[in-house]
N, C-alpha and C positions, 0 to 999 in steps of 0.2 A: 394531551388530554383535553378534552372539550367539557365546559361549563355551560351546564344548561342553562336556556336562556330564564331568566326572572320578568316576569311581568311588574311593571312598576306599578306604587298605589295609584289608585283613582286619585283624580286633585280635588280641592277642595271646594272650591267653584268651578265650573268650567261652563262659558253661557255663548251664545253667540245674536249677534243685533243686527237686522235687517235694517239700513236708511229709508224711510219713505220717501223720501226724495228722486233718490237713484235707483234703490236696489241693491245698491252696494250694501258687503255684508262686514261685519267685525265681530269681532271675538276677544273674548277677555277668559283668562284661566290664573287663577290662584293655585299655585301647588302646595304651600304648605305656609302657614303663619308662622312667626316666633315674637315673641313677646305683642303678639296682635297685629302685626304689622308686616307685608311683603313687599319685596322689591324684585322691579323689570321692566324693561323699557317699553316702548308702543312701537312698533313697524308698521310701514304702509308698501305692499306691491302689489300687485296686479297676481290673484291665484293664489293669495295666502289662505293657509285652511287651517278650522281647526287642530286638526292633529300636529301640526306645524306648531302652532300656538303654546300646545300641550308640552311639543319638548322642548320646546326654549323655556317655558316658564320650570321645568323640573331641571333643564340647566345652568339657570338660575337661582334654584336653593341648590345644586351644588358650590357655586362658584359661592354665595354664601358662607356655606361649610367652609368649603375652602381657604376663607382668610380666617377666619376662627384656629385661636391657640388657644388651646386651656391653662397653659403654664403661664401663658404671657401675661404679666402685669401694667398696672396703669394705662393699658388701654380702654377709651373712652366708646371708639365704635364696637356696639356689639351685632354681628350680624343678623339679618333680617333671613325673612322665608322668602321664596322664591314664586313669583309674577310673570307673566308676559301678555302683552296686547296686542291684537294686529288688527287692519284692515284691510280688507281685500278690492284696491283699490291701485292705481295706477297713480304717485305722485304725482306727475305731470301732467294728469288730468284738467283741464281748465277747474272740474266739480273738485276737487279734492281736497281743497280749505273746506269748503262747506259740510262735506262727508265728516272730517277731521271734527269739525267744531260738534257736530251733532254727535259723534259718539261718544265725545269727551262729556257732551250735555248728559247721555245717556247714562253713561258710568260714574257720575258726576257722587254717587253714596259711593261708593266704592274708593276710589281718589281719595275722597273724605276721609275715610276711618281706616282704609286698610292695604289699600294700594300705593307705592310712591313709583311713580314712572317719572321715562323722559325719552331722551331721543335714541331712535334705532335706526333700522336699515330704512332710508329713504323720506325721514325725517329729522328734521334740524332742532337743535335746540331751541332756537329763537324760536320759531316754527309750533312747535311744541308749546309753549311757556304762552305766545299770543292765541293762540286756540284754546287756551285753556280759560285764560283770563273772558273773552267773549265767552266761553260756556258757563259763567259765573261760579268758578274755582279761585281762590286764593293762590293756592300755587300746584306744581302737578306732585309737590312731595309732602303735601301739606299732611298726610297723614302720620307720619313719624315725627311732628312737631313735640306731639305729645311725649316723647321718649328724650327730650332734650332739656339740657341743666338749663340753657339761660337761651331762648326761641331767637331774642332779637338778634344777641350777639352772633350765632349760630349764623343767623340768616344774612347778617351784614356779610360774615365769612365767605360764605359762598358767593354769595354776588362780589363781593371783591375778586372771588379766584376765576370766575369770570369774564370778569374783565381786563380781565391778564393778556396780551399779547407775547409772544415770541415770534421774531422774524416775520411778522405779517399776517400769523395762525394763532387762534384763539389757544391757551389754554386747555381747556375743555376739549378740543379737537387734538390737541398732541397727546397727550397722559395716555391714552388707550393702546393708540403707536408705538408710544415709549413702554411702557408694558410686554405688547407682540414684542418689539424688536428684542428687548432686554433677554425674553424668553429662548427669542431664537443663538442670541448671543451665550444664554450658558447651556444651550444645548450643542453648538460649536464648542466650547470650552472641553465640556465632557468631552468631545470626542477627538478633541487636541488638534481641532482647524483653524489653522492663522486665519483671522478677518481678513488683512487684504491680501485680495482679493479672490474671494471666496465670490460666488458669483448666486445674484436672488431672480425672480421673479415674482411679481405681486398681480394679481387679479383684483382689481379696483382701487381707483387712486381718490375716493372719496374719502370722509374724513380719517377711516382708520386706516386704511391700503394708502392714503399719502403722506401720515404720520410715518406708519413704520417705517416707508419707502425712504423716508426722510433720516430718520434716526439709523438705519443701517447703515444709508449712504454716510452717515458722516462717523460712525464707527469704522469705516473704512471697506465695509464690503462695497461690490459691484453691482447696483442696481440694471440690469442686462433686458428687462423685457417688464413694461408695463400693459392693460389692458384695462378698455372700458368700454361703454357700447356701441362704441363704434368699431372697435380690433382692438389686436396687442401692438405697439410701438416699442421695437427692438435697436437695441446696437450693441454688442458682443463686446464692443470698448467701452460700456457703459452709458448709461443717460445722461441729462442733464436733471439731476430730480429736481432743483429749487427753479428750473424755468418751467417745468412742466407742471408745479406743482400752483405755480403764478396764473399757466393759463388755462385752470380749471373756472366751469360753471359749477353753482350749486349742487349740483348731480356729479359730480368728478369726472366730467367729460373734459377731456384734453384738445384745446384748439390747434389743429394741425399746423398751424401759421407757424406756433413755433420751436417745429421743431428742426434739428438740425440736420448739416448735408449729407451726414452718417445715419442717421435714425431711418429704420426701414418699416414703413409699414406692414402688417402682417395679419391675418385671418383672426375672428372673434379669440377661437380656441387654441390660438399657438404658442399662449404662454405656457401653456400645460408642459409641453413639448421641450422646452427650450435645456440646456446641457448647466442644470443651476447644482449649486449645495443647499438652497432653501429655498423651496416656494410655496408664498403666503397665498391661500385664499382668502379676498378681504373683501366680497361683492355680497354674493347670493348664498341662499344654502343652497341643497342637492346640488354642487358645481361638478363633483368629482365623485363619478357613479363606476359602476362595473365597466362598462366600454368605456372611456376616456381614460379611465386610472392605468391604462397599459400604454399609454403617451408617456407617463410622468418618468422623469430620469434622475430628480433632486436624489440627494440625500436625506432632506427632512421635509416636511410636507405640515407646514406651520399655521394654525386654525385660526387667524385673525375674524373671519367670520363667524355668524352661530352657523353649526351646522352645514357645514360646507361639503363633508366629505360620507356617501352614504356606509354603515356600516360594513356591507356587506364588501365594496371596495377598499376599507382599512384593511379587512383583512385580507386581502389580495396584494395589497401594499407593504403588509408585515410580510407575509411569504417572499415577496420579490427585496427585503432588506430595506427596507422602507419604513420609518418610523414617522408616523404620526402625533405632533403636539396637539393636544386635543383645547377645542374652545372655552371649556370650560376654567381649565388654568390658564390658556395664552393670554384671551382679551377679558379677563376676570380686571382687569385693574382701573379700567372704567368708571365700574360700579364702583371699588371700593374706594375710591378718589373722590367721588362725592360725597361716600361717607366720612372716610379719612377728616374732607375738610368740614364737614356740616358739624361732624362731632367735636371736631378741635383737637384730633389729632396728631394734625399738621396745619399750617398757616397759609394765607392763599397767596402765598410767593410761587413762583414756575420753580427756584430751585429745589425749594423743600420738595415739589409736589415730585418733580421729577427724583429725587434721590431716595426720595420713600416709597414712590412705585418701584424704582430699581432692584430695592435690596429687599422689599416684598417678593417679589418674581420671579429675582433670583434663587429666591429662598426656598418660594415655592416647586418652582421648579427642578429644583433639586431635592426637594422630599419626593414629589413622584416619579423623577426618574431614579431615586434609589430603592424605592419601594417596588417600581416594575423591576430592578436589577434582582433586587432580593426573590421578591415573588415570581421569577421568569415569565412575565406577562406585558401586555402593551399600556402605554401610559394612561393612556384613557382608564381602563382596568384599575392603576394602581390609582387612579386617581377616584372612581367610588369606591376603593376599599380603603381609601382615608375617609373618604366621605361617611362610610358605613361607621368608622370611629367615631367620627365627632357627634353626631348626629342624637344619639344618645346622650355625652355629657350636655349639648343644646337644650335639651330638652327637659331635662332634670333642672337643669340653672334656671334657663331662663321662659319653659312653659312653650310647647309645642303642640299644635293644633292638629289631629290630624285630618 
């Protein structure tokens, strides 16, 4: 049976900003407040559009929804409404600090009172947090300060967690990895697949595509095919992910120098291809449309990116026994790892951060795939019709804007 399709609400801002400098354009879209305040990160590529803007920021008041329990007690974070910012602009651009700084000037009321961002696709945190401060910002989350017991203490927390290293990778760059991977691990579980060697491929080995890259490998699956823009980097006996993960640029470009005498180079789109049980899209969105999605041979098809995979080839994907983890649950852990620490419901240790995104994730993700079980529908599906629940008690609590 087919479910007609629903038009979602109009958001509640939705504006877009021409630079007078370049030309280049950006866009800012509020989709929904909760207690005055949204959250979503800022992206910069070359072609971002509106409507682009539009469903990441409604992505983002689900992945909201989504860490919200209403039974759960003594927690401290309560979820915000959903954001997103883009520019349409080429990181690499020589212009594109300048771009950067002036649209953060632009939105500079907005930052203020109702927006909290930070880094996305093809922006860096540091990146982020120094654009912001030359736009004469406090900080880019300063607006949910107001929503906090004790600002300072709050604020020493997070720059502590911060500053956190692991193996040479910030903190802040792992959690969202550790998230994906967790996600992909009890979605294996479900389906009673030993880790080793259970065989991945990841599309971008930038911050989240070399987290997760990372944390699979060392859960014991076979990291078998990476890609960035320059190709995919295959070996069938697996990668080396901790040297490849060394000789990334800022952009998760991999230095061909070091790779090894097995690793084979191969075509932009051949990780699509390759004979895995999970592969992450963790680069762009639209990556996996109607024509390419009939390459794909995984077992699960794991959404580390926003928006990686167009609708209309999910469902071409469920026909052919293809399940899709959808981004809204996989890389939801990001977000709520900022919160987690800001609010003080975790400390800015790597192991807390890591074991309470774990068993978040997992948790999650096994209410949406019991609910797709229940309701015979694709996880995405089971995953707004938890959304459709909560959304409601959010609103009565804690005052919902529409």
């Amino acid at each position: 049976m087919t479910t007609p399709a629903v038009s979602p609400p109009a958001p509640l801002i939705s504006l877009t900003w021409t630079d007078h400098v370049t030309g280049h354009r950006g866009h800012l879209v509020v989709d929904r407040l909760v207690r005055g305040v949204s959250s979503g990160g800022l992206r910069m590529r070359a072609g971002c559009t509106l409507e682009e803007v539009a469903g990441l920021a409604r992505g983002m008041t689900m992945k909201e929804a989504l860490h919200f329990d209403a039974d759960r007690t003594g927690a401290r974070y309560v979820p915000l409404g959903g954001a997103k910012g883009g520019i349409d602009c080429d990181p690499r651009d020589p212009a594109a600090y300048g771009v950067l700084v002036r649209y953060l000037r632009a939105v500079r009321p907005y930052v203020e009172t109702i927006w909290t961002t930070g880094e996305d696709l093809g922006l860096s945190q540091d990146l982020v947090d120094r654009a912001a401060a030359e736009a004469g910002l406090v900080s880019s989350i300063e607006a949910v300060y107001p929503l906090l017991d004790d600002e300072a203490a709050a604020r020493r927390r997070l720059a502590d967690a911060f500053a956190v290293e692991v193996d040479g990778i910030g903190l802040d760059e792992l959690v969202g990895g550790c998230g994906v991977a967790e996600s992909a691990l009890a979605a294996l579980d479900r389906d009673g697949v030993a880790y080793d060697g259970a065989r991945v491929a990841v599309q971008g080995l930038g911050t989240m595509g070399g987290a997760t890259a990372r944390f699979l490998s060392r859960a014991g699956l076979r990291v078998v095919a990476v890609a960035d823009v320059k190709g995919t980097i295959a070996n069938p006996a697996g990668l080396d992910i901790e040297s490849l993960l060394s000789a990334r640029d800022t952009h998760g470009t991999v230095d061909r120098g070091a790779l090894r005498g097995a690793d084979r180079e191969l075509p932009a789109g051949a990780w699509l291809e390759q004979d895995v049980e999970v592969l992450v899209p963790a680069a762009v969105s639209y990556a996996i449309d109607t024509g390419n999605q009939a390459r794909i041979r995984a077992r699960w098809v794991v959404e580390a990116a926003n928006m990686p995979v167009l609708p209309e080839a999910e469902a071409l994907l469920a026909d052919r026994g293809i399940t899709v983890l959808p981004d809204v649950v996989v890389n939801s852990g990001t977000n709520a790892w900022w919160w987690w620490t800001l609010f003080g419901d975790i400390g800015a240790g790597a192991d807390e951060a890591f074991a309470h995104t774990r068993s978040s994730m997992r948790a999650l993700v096994e209410l949406v795939m019991s609910r797709a079980a229940e309701d015979g529908c694709t996880p995405r599906a089971a995953a707004h019709a938890v959304v459709a629940d909560r959304l409601p008690v959010m609103a009565e609590r804690f005052g919902w804007y529409r």
